[in-house]
C-alpha positions in Angstrom: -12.1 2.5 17.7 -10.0 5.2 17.7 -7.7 5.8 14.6 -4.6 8.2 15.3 -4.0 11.0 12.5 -1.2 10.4 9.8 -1.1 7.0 9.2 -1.2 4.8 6.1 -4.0 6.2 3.7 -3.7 10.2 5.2 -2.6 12.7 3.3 -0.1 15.8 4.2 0.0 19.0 2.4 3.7 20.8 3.1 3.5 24.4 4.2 5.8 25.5 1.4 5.7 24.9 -2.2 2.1 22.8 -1.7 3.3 19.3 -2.3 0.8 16.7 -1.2 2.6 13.1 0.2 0.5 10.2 1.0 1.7 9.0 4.4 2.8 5.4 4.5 2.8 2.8 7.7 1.5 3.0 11.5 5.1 3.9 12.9 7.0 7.5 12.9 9.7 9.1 14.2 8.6 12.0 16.7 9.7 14.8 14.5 8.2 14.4 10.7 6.1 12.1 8.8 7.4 9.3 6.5 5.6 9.8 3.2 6.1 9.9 -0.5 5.5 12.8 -3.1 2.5 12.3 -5.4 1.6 15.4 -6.2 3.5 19.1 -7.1 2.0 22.3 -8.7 3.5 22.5 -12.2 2.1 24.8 -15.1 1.1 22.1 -17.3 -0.1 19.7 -15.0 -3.5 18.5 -15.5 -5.4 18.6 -12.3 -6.1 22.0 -10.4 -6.9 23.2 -7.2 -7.3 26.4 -5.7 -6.0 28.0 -8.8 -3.1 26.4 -9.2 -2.0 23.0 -11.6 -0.7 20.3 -10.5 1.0 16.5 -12.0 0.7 13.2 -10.2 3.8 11.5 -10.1 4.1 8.0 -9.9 6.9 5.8 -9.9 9.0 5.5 -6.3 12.3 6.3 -8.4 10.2 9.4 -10.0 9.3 10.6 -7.1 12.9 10.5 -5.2 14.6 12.5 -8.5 12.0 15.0 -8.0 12.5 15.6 -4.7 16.4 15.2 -5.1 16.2 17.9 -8.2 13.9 20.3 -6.7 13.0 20.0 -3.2 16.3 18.0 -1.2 14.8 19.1 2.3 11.8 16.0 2.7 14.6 13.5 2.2 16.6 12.3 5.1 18.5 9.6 5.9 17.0 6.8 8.6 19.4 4.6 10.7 16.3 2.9 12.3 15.3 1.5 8.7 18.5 1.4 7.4 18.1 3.6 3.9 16.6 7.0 2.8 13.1 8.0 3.5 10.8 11.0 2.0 9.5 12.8 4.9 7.8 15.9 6.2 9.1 17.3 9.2 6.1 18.2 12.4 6.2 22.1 11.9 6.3 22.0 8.1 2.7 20.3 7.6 0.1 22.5 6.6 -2.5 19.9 6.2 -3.0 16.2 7.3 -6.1 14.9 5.2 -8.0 11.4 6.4 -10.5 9.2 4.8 -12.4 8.9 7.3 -13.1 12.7 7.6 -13.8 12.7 3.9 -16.1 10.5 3.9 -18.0 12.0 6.9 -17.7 15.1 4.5 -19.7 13.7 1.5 -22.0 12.0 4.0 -22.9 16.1 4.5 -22.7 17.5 1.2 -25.0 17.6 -1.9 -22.9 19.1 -4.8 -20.6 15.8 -5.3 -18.8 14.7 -8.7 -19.2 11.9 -10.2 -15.9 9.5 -8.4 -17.4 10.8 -5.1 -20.9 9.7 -5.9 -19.5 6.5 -6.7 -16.8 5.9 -3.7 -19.8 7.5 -1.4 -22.1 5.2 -2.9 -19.8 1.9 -2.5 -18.9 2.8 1.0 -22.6 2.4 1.4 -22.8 -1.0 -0.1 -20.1 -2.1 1.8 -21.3 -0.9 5.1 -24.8 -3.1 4.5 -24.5 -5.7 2.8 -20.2 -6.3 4.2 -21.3 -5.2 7.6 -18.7 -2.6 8.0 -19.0 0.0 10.6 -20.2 3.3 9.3 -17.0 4.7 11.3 -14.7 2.1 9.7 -14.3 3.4 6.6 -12.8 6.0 4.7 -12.3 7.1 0.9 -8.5 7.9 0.3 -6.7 8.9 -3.1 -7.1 12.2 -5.3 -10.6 13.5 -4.6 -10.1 13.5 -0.9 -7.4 16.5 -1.6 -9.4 17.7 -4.9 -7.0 16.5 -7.4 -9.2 13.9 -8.7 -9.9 13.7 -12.4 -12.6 12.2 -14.5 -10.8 8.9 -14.4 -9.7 8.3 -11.2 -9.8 5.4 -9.3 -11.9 4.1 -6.1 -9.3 4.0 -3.4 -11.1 3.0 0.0 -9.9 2.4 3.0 -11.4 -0.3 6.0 -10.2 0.1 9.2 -9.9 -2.9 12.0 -8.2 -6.2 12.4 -11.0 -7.9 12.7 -13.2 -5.9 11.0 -11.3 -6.5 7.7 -10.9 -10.2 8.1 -14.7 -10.6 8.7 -15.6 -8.7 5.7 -12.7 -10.0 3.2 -15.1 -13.4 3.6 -18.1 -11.7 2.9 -16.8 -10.1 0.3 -16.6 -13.2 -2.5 -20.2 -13.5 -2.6 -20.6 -9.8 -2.8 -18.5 -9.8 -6.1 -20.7 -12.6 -7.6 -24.1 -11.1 -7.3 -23.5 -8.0 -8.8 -22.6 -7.0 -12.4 -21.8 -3.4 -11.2 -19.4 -5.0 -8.1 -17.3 -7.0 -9.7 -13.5 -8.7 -10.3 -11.5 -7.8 -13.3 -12.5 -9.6 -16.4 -9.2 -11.2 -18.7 -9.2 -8.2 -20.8 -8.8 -5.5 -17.7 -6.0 -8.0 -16.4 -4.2 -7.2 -19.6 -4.2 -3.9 -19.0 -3.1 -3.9 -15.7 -0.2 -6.7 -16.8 2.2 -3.7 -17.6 1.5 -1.2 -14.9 1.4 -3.9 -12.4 4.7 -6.3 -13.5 6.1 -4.0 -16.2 9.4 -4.8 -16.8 10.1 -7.2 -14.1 9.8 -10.3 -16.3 7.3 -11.5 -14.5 5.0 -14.0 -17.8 1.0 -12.9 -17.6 0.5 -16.0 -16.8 2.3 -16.2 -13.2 1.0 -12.8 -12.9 -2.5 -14.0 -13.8 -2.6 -16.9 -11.1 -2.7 -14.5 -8.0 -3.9 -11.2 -10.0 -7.2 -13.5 -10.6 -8.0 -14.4 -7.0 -7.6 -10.8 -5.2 -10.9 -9.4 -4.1 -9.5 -5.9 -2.8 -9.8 -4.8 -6.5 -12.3 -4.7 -8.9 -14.9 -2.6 -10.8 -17.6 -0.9 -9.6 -20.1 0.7 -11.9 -17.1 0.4 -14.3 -14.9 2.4 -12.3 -11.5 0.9 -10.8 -11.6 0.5 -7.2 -8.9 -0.7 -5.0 -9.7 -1.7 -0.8 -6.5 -1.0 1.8 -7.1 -2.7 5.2 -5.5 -1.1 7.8 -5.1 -2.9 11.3 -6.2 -2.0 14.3 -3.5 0.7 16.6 -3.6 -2.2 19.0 -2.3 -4.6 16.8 0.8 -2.4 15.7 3.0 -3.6 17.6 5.3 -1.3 19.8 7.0 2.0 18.0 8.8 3.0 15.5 11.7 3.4 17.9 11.4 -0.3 18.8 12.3 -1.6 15.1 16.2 -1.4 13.6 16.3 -2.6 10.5 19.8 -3.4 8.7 20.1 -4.3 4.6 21.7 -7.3 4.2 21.8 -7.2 0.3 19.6 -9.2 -2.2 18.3 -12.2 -2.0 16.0 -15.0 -4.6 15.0 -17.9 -2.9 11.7 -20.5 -3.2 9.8 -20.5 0.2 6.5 -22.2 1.6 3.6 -19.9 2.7 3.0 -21.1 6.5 0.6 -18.0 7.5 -1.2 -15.5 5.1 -3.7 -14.3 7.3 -1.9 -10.8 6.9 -1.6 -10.9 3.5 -5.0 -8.2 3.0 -3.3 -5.6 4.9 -1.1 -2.4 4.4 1.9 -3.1 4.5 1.2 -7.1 4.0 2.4 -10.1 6.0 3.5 -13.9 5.0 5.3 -16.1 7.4 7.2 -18.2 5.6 9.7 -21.2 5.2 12.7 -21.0 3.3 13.0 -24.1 1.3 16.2 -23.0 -1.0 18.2 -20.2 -1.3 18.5 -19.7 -5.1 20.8 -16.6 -5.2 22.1 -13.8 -2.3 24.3 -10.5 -3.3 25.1 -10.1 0.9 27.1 -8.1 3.2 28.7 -10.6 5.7 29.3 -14.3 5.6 27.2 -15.4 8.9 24.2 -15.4 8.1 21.7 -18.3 9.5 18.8 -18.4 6.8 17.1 -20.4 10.0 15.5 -17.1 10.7 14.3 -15.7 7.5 10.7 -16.2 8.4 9.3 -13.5 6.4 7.7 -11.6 3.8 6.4 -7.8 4.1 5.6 -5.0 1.9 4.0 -1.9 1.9 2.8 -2.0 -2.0 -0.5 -3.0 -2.9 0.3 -4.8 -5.9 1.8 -7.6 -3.2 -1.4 -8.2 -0.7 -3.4 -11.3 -1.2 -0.2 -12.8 -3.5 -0.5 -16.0 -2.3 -2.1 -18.3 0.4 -1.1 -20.9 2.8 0.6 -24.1 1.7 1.7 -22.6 -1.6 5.4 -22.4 -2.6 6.6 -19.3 -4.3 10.1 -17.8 -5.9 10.6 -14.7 -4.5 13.5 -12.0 -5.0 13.7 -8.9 -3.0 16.0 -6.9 -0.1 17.1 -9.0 2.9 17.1 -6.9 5.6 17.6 -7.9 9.6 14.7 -6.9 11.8 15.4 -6.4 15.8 12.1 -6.0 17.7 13.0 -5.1 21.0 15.0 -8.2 22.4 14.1 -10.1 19.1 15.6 -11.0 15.9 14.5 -12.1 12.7 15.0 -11.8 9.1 12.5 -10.8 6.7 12.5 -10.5 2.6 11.3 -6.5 1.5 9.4 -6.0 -1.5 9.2 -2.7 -2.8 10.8 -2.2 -6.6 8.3 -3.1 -9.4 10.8 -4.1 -12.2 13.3 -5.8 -9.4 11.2 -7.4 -6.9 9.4 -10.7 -7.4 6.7 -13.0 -5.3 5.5 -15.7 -8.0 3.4 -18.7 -7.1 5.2 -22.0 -8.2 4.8 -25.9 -8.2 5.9 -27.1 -5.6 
């Protein structure tokens, strides 16, 4: 299978001013990259590379002031999506790193550090006893630029529809022979309560009744690791110039889960029914909540939130989707503090 350059789980380097993005999505217009800032050189950051320091930066609003404040030209304005994007233009990239190249890299060298002895090691694990293919899987986050620290995370990606639906059943019964390959225990879901839900008013214990089921994240030999599936190109379905996307407002309202088969990948996937429509802040009057058939989002935090046959509350962006000569709407998640998917009684 071959896997195009800059997609979800790359990472771009700008020409000027050595800003790294991660790249986000399968779809692009021709001329840049969409992608969000994660890391800038700054004197009293606390990563280096190549002689220079360097801060991560992490929250979506964060990174859009810093770019607003200090570098206006990777914003721009899409009428396909309907709102403002962080991108890199074509001729401005210096750089476009993959994980599957990095990986193939380790696979080579002998003088690793520590996170990359690990995320080599657990690639290996996965590949025989998950059955991955050895070309279907990459290691993504901070070390594959060399801004990694002494606690960074696992951030690995598996590539392939069906690869990834074959191995996320495998992967239960990896988790529960294995004290060094393992979920999080109550305690590390504590800890995560705040980064994950901070602020949204979201209790610990709604956040703990889909938190506690996900297998994409975990410990391994005590180090955080977090799995991204990515489909395969022939499941993308047409290009970005096929999509319009138009913001309808906000919306709150308590669905069904009809499909969740999606739900492990990046961005995730629930078809839904709308049972209610608790509360809409909208633009326009005619509206048919008929076709609001969907949940997406292209944060983590969302995949594998809930499964077939559950109801959930959910608050988020209603946005109209036209797919070529179709039309739906869909429910966005993307805000930490504003957005909400909660498993409910039914």
């Amino acid at each position: 299978m071959k896997i195009p350059e800059g997609i979800e789980g790359d990472y771009l380097e700008t020409k000027e001013n050595n800003l790294f993005f991660d790249i986000k999505g399968y779809h692009h217009p021709r001329d840049r990259k969409i992608c969000f800032l994660r890391f800038y050189p700054d004197k009293n950051g606390d990563r280096s590379k190549e002689g220079k320091n360097y801060k991560k930066i992490y929250s979506l609003n964060d990174r859009y002031l810093k770019l607003r404040e200090g570098y206006p030209q990777y914003l721009f304005y899409s009428n396909q999506l309907d709102l403002e994007l962080q991108g890199v233009k074509n001729e401005d990239i210096k750089k476009v790193y993959t994980p599957r190249e990095y990986y193939d890299a380790l696979k080579m060298r002998k003088d690793l550090s520590e996170i990359e002895k690990h995320s080599k090691n657990m690639c290996e694990l996965l590949i025989t006893f998950g059955s991955i293919p050895e070309d279907a899987i990459g290691i993504s986050g901070s070390p594959m630029i060399g801004l990694s620290k002494d606690n960074s995370d696992i951030d690995l990606i598996i590539y392939g529809t069906r690869a990834s639906l074959e191995f996320q059943d495998k992967l239960k019964a990896m988790l529960l022979t294995s004290s060094n390959f393992r979920t999080y225990n109550y305690n590390e879901y504590k800890t995560h309560y705040d980064w994950r839900v901070g602020g949204s008013g979201i209790s610990f214990e709604n956040f703990l009744k889909s938190e506690k089921r996900k297998l994409h994240q975990g410990k391994f030999h005590g180090i955080d690791f977090f799995i991204r599936y990515i489909k395969s190109p022939s499941d993308w379905n047409g290009t970005f110039y096929d999509y319009e996307f138009k913001n309808l407002g906000r919306i709150k309202i308590k669905a069904k889960i009809i499909k969740s088969t999606n739900s492990i990948f990046t961005p995730c996937a629930y078809k839904i029914e709308c049972l209610k429509v608790l509360e809409t802040k909208i633009n326009g009057n005619c509206i048919n909540f008929n076709n609001l058939n969907e949940i997406n989002s292209f944060r983590g935090r969302f995949c594998e939130q809930a499964t077939k046959g559950e109801s959930v509350f959910v608050e988020g962006k209603l946005e109209e989707v036209k797919f070529k000569t179709r039309t739906h709407l869909r429910i966005l998640l993307t805000s930490q503090k504003h957005d909400k998917m909660v498993v409910i009684d039914s």
